[in-house]
C-alpha positions as CSV (number, residue, x, y, z in Angstrom):
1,X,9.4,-60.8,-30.8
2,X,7.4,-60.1,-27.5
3,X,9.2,-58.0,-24.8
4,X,10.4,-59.9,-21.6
5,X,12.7,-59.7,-19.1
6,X,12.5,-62.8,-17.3
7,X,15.9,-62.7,-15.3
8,X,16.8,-59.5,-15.8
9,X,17.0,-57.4,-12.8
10,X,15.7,-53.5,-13.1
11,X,15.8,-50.6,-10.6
12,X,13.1,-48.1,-10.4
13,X,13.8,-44.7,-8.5
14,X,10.8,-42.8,-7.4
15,X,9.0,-46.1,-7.7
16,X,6.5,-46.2,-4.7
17,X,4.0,-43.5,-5.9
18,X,2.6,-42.4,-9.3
19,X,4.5,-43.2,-12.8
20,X,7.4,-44.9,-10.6
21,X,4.8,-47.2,-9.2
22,X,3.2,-48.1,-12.9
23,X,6.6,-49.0,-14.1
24,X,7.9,-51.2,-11.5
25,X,4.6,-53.2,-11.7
26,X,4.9,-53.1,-15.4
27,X,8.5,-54.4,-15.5
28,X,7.5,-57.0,-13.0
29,X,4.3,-58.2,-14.9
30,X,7.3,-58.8,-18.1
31,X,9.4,-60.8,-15.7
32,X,12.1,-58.2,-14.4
33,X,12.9,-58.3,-10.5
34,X,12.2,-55.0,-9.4
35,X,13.7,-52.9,-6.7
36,X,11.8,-50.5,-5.5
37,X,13.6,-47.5,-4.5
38,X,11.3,-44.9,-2.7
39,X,12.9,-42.8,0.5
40,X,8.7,-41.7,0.6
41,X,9.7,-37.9,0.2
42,X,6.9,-35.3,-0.1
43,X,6.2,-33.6,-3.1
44,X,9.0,-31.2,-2.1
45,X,11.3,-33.6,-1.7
46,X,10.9,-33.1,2.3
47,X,10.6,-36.4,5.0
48,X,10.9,-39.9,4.5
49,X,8.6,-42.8,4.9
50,X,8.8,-46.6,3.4
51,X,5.7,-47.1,3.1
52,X,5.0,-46.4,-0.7
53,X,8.5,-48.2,-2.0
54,X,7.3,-51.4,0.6
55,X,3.5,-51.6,-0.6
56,X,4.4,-51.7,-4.3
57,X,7.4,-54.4,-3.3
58,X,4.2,-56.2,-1.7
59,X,1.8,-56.0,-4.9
60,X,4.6,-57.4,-7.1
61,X,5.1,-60.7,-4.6
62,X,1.5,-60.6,-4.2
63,X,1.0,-61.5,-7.8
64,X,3.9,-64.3,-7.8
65,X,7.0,-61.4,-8.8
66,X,10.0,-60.6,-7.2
67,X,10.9,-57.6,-5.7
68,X,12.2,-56.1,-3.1
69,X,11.6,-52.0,-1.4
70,X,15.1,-49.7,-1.0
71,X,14.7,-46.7,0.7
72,X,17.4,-44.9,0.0
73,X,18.2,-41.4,-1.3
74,X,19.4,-41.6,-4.6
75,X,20.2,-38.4,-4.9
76,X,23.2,-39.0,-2.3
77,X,25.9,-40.4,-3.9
78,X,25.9,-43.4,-0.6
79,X,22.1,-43.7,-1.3
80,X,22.5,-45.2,-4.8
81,X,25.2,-47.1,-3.9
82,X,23.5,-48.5,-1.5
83,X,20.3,-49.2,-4.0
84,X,22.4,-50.6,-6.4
85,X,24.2,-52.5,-4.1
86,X,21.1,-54.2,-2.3
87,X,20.0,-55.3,-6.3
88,X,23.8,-56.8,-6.6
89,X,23.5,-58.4,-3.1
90,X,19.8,-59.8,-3.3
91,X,20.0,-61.0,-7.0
92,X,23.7,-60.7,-8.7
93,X,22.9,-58.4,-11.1
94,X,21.9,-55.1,-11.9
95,X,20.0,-55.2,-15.5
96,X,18.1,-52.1,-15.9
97,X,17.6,-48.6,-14.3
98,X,14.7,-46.5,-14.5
99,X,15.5,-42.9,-13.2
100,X,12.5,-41.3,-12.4
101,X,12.6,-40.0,-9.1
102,X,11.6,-36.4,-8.6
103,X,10.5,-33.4,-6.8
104,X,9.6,-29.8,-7.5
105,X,9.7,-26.7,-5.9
106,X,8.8,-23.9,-7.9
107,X,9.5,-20.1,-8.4
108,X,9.8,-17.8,-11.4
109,X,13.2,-17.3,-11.6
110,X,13.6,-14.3,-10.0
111,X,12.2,-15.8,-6.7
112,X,13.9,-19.1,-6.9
113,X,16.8,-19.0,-4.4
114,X,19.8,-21.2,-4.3
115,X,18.5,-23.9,-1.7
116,X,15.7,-24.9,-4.2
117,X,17.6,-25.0,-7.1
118,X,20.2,-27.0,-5.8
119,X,17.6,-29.6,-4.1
120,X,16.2,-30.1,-7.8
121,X,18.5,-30.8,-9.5
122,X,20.2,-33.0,-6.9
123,X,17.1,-35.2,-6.6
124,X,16.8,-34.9,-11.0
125,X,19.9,-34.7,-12.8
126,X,22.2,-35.8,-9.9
127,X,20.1,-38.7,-8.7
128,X,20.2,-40.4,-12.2
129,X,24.2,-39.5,-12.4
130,X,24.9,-40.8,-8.6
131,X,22.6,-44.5,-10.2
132,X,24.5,-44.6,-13.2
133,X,27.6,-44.2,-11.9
134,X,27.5,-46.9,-9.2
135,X,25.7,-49.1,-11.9
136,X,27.9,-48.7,-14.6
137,X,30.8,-51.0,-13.2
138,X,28.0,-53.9,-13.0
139,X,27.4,-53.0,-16.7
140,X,30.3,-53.1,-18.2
141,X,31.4,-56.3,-16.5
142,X,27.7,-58.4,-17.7
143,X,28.1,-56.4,-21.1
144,X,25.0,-55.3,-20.7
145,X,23.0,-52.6,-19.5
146,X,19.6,-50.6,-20.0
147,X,18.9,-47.0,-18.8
148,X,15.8,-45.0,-19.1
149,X,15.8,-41.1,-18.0
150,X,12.5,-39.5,-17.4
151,X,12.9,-36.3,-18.4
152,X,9.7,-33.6,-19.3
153,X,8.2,-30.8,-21.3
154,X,9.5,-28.7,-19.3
155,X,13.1,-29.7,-20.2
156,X,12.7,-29.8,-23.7
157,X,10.4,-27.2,-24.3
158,X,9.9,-24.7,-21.0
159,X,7.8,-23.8,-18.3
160,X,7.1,-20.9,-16.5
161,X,8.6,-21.3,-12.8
162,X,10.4,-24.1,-13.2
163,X,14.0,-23.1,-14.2
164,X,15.3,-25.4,-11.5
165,X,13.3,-28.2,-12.8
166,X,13.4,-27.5,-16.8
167,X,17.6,-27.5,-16.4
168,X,17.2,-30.5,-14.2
169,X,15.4,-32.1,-16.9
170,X,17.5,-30.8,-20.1
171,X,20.6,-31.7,-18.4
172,X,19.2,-35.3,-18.8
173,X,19.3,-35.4,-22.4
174,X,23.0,-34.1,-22.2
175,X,23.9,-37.1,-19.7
176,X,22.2,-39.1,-22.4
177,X,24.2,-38.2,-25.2
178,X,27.8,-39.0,-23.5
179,X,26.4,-42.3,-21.8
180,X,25.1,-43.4,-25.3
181,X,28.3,-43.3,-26.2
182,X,30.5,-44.3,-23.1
183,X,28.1,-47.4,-23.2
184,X,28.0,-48.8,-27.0
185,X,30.9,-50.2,-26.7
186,X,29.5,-52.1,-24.0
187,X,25.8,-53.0,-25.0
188,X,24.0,-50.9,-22.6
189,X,21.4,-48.9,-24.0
190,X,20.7,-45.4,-22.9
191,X,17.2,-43.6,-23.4
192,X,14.5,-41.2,-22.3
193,X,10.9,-41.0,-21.6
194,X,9.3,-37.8,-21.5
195,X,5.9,-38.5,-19.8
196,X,2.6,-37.2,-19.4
197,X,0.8,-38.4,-16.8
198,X,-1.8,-37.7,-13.8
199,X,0.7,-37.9,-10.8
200,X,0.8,-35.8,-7.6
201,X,3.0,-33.2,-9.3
202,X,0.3,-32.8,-11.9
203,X,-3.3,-33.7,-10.4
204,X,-4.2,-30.0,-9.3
205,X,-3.8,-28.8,-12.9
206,X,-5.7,-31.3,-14.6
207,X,-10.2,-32.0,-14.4
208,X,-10.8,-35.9,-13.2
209,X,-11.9,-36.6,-16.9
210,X,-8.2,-35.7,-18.1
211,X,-6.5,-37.8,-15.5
212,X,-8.4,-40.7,-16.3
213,X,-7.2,-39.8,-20.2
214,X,-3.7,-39.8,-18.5
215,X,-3.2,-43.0,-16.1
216,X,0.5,-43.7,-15.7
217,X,-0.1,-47.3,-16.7
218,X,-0.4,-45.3,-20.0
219,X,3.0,-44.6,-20.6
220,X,4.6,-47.8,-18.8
221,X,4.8,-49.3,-22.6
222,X,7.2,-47.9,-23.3
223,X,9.6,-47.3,-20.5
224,X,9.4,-51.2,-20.2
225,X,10.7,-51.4,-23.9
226,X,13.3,-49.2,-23.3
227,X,14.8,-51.2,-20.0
228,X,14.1,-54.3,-22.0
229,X,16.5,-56.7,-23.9
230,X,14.7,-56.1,-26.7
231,X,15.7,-52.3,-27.3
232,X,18.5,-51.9,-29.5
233,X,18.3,-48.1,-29.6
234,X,20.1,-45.5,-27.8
235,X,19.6,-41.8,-27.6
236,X,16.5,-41.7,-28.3
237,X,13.8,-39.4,-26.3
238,X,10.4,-40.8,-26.7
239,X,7.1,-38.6,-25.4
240,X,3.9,-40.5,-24.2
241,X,1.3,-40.2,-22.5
242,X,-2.8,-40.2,-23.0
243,X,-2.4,-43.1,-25.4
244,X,0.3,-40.8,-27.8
245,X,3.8,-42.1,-28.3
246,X,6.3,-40.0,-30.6
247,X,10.2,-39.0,-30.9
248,X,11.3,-35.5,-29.9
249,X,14.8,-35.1,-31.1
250,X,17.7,-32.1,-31.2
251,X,18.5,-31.5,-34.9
252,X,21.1,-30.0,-37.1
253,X,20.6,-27.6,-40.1
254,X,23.0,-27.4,-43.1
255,X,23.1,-23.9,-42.3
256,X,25.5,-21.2,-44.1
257,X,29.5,-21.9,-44.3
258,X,31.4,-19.0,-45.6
259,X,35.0,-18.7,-46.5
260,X,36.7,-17.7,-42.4
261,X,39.0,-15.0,-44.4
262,X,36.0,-13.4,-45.5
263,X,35.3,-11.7,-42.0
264,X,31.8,-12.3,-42.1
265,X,30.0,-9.5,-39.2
266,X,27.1,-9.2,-37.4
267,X,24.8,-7.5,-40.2
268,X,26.0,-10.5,-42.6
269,X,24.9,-12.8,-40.1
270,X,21.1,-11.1,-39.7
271,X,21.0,-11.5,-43.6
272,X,21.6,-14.8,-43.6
273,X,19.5,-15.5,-40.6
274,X,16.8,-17.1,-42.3
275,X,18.7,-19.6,-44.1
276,X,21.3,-20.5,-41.0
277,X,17.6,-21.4,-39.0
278,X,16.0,-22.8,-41.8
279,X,14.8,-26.7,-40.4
280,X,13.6,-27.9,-44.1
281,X,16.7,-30.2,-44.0
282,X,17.8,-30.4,-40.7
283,X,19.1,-33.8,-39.1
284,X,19.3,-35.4,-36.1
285,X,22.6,-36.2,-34.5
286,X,24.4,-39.2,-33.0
287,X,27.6,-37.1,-31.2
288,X,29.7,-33.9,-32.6
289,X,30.7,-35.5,-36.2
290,X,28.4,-37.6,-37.2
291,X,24.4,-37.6,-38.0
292,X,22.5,-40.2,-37.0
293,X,21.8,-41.6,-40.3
294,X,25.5,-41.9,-40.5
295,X,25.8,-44.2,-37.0
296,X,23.0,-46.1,-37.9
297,X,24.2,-47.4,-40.8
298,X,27.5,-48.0,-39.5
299,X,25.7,-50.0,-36.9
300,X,24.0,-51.6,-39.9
301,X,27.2,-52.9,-41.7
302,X,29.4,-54.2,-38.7
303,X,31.4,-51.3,-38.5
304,X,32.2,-49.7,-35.0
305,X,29.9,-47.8,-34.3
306,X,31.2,-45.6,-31.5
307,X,35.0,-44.4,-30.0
308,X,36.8,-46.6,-28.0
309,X,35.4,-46.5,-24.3
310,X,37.4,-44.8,-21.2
């Protein structure tokens, strides 16, 4: 089945510069109306200007699409109203969101004050949170919805000076795992991307031969999957970039379970460190009692497949 989404209507935040700016073109080249929501912030999140989140609106009519450029803040609770609201008004529907706006300001942690953490994660974790939210009605009235979160490396894995950002980013994939399940009941489909890509935020660290190795349009693939009809997953993190695709996932171990009477202490627990760690059988999960494996094939037979939503 080819991916389309003729009809649909799909929000990108961030999208006038960079990987925002390959997405919305992306989504509009498979038929999505795209708005555009850029405020034209520096790479410090500082200023405003529509000009980026109005030229891409521009490239996508230029080439017979539909979009339109909102420059709010998203990362103000009125901005993403307003975005969403301006997709409801223009079109009558709000199909897919694409949170990808960002910002950094870095600072080993002993350095990083308060103002700069709090601006990160406002623009990162909060601005998808402040979307979602004002979306969500519009998604559980269509019975229908598709998110993508961009988180990075630096999230899942660390980075050094970028405690702000890498919480900003982990607390993504914790937003993700309640909204997979707020949302089955529902069909709207929550995901993340974790890109690599030559953008403004990474361009000084990389030689011209390794951004041309990492366009943006690289990783647009797949985040146009993901806000597409056609996805039928949720929870899933997917890494690409450079022409790589691959699933990073949080997994369980079987671990040690011994008798509670027992009074197991600390010097037990170093003994039986290496088998409580051990990942030779470790399993992804779908919430706090069940694996994966164990939703999927629940989804499989018919059976519900999540709790009953609030």
């Amino acid at each position: 089945m080819s991916v389309s989404l003729s009809g649909n209507v799909a929000i990108v935040s961030g999208g006038g510069r960079g990987l925002g700016r390959a997405y919305a073109l992306d989504l509009a080249r498979h038929g999505a109306k795209v708005v555009v929501a850029d405020n034209g912030c520096d790479l410090t999140g500082r200023g405003d200007d529509p000009a980026p989140a109005e030229e891409v609106a521009a490239a996508i009519k230029a080439a017979g699409g539909e979009a339109i450029a909102a420059c709010e803040d998203v990362g103000s609770d009125e901005g993403a109203y307003n975005t969403i609201r301006r997709a409801v008004d223009t079109w009558g529907r709000v199909d897919a969101i694409v949170c990808n706006a960002g910002m950094l300001r870095d600072a080993a942690l002993h350095n990083l004050n308060e103002t700069d953490w709090d601006a990160v994660l406002r623009t990162h974790l909060k601005g998808c949170y402040a979307l979602m939210h004002h979306a969500w009605p519009v998604f559980r009235q269509q019975a229908y919805g598709r998110v993508v979160l961009a988180t990075s490396s630096a999230g899942l894995y660390g980075n050094f000076g970028q405690s702000n950002y890498g919480a900003a980013k982990a607390g993504m994939v914790g937003l993700m795992n309640v909204a997979k399940l707020e949302g089955a009941k529902y069909n709207v489909m929550v995901n993340i991307i974790a890109p690599l890509a030559a953008t403004r935020m990474t361009m000084s660290l990389m030689s011209e031969e390794r951004q041309a190795l990492t366009r943006p349009e690289l990783v647009a693939p797949a985040v146009t999957y993901l806000a597409s009809p056609q996805c039928l997953e949720s929870g899933i993190i997917i890494e690409a970039g450079g022409g790589a695709f691959n699933r990073c996932s949080f997994v369980k171990t079987p671990g040690v379970t011994v008798d509670p009477a027992s009074a197991p202490d600390a010097s037990w627990f170093e003994a039986n460190w290496a088998a409580i760690t051990d990942l030779a059988d470790a399993v992804p999960m779908w919430d706090i009692a069940r694996t994966r494996a164990a939703h999927d094939a629940a989804v499989a037979s018919g059976a519900p497949s999540a709790r009953t939503a609030i």
